[in-house]
C-alpha positions as CSV (number, residue, x, y, z in Angstrom):
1,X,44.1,-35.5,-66.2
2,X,41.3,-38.4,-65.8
3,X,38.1,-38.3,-64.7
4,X,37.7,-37.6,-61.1
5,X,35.1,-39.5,-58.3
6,X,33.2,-37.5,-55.6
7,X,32.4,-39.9,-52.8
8,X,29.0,-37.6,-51.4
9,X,29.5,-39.3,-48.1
10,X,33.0,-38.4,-47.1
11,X,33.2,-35.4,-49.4
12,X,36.4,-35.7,-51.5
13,X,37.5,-36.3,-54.6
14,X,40.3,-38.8,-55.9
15,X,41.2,-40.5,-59.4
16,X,38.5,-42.8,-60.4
17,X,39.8,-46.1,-61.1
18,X,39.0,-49.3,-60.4
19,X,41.7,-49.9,-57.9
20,X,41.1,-46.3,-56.2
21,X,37.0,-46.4,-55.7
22,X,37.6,-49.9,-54.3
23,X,39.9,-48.8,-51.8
24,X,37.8,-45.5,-50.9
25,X,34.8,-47.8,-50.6
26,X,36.1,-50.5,-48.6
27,X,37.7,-47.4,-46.1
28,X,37.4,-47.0,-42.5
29,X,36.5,-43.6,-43.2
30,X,34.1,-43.7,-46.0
31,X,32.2,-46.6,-44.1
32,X,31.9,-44.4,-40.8
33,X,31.1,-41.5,-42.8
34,X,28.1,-43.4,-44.8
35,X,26.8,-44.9,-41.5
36,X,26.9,-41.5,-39.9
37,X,24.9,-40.7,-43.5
38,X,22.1,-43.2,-43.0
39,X,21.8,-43.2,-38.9
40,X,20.4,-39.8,-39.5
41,X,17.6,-41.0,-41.2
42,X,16.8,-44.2,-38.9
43,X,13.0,-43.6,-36.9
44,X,12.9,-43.6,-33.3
45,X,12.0,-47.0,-32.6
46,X,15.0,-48.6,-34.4
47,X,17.3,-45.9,-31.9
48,X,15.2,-46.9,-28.9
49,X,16.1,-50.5,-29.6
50,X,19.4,-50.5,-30.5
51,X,20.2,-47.8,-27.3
52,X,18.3,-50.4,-24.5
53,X,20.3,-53.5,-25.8
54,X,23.6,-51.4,-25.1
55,X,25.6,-50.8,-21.5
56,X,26.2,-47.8,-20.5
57,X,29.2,-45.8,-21.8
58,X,31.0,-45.5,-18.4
59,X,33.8,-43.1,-20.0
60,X,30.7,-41.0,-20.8
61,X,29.0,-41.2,-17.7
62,X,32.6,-40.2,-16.4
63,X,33.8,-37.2,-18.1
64,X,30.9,-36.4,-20.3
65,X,32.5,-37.3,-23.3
66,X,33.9,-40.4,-25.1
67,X,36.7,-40.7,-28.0
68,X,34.5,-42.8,-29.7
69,X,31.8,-40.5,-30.6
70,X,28.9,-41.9,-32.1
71,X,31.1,-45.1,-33.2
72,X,31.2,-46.0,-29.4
73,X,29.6,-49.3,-28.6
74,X,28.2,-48.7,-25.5
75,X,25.1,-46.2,-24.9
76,X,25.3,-42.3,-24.2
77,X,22.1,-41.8,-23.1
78,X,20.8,-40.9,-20.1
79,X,17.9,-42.6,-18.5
80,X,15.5,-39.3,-18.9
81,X,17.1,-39.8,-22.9
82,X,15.8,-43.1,-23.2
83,X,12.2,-42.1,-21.2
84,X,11.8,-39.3,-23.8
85,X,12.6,-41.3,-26.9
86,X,10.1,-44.4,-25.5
87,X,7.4,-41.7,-25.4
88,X,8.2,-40.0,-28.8
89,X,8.0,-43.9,-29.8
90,X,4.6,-44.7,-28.0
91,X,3.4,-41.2,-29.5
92,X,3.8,-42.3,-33.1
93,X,2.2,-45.5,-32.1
94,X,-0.4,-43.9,-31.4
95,X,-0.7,-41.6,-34.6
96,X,-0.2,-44.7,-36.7
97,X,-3.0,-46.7,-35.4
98,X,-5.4,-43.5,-35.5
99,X,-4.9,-43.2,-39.0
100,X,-5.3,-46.8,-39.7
101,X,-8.3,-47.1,-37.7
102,X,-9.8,-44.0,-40.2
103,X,-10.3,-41.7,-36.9
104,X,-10.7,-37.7,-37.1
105,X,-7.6,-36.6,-39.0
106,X,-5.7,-33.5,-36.8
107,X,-7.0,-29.9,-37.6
108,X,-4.7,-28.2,-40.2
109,X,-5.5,-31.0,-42.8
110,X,-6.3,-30.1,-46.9
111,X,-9.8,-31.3,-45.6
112,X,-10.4,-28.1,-43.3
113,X,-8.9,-25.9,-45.8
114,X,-11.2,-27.3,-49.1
115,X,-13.9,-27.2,-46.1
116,X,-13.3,-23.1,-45.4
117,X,-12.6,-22.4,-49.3
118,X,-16.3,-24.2,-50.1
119,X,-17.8,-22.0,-47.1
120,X,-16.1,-18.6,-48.4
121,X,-17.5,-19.0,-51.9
122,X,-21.0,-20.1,-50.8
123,X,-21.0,-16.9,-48.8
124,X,-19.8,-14.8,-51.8
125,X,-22.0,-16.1,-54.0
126,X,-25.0,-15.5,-51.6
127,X,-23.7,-12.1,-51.2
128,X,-23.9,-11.2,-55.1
129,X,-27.0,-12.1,-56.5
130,X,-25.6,-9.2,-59.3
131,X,-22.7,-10.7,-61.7
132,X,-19.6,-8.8,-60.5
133,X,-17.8,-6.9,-63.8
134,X,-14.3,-8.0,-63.5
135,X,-11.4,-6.4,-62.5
136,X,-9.2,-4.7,-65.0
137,X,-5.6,-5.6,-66.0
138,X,-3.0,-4.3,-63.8
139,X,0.5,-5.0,-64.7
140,X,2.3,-5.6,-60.9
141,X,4.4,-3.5,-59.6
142,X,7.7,-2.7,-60.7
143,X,7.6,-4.0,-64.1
144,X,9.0,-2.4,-66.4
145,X,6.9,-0.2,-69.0
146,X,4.5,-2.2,-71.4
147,X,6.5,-1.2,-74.6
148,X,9.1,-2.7,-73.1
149,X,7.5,-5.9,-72.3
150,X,7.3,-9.1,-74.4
151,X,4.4,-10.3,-76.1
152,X,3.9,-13.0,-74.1
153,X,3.7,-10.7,-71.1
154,X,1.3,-8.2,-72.3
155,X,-2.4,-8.2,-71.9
156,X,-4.4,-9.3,-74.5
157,X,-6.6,-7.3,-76.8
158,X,-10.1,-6.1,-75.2
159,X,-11.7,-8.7,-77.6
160,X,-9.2,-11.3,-77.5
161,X,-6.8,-12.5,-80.2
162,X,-7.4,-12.9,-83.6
163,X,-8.0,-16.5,-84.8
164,X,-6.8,-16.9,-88.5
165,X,-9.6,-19.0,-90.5
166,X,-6.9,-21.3,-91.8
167,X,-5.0,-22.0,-88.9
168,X,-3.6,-25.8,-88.1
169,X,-1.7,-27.1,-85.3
170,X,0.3,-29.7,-85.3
């Protein structure tokens, strides 16, 4: 048995040979499938353009379905469809040029949160003019018991390791 080719796109599996992965590759199905693949990834603005150069589907606009799918060549969307998009569009405009223009960035940002973290130590440390003893070592819950845990897992001496006066790394 030879060695086999997953196409991620179609999801199947066939000999891979030259003569096979050519065929696959150059398929009706496989290039559907991989423009299926990448049209899910495409921004709004690229849809909004292709979708206002297009006629309306009038099988679509019909029944409320065509046999073509998304392969059709004419538009499925409805005029509110193609008002909503245009605004998503304008929207990220928007956002883009903000951020260019260095303006305010939105709230929930790793500014407001370094901002709140800097506040909440100031305050502790405002609070505690004392040096705080630390907490003791607690093992979390639901491990097992210490003898049974690895060295790596248990807590260190009260003093700390022992550093042997010859020791070299490297």
């Amino acid at each position: 048995m030879g060695k086999r080719y997953f196409c991620d796109y179609c999801d199947r599996s066939f000999q891979d040979n030259l003569h096979n992965r050519k065929k696959h590759l150059n398929g009706v199905q496989h290039l559907r499938a991989k423009r299926v693949w990448y049209d899910l990834f495409r921004d709004a603005a690229a849809i909004l353009q292709e979708e206002q150069t297009k006629k309306p589907c009038r099988k679509f606009l019909q029944t409320g379905q065509c046999d073509f799918g998304s392969n059709c060549r004419f538009s499925h969307m409805t005029e509110q469809d193609l008002e909503k998009l245009s605004a998503q569009v304008q929207g990220e405009k928007r956002l883009k040029e903000l951020q260019r223009e260095g303006a305010d960035i939105p709230p929930g940002t790793i500014e407001d949160w370094l901002d709140k973290r800097a506040q909440r130590l100031s305050a502790a440390q405002s609070d505690s003019a004392l040096p705080k003893k630390p907490a003791p070592f607690q093992y979390p819950p639901g491990w097992p018991p210490v003898q049974e845990l690895p060295p790596s897992l248990q807590a260190p001496p009260p003093g700390g390791w022992p550093v042997p006066p010859s020791l070299q790394w490297g």
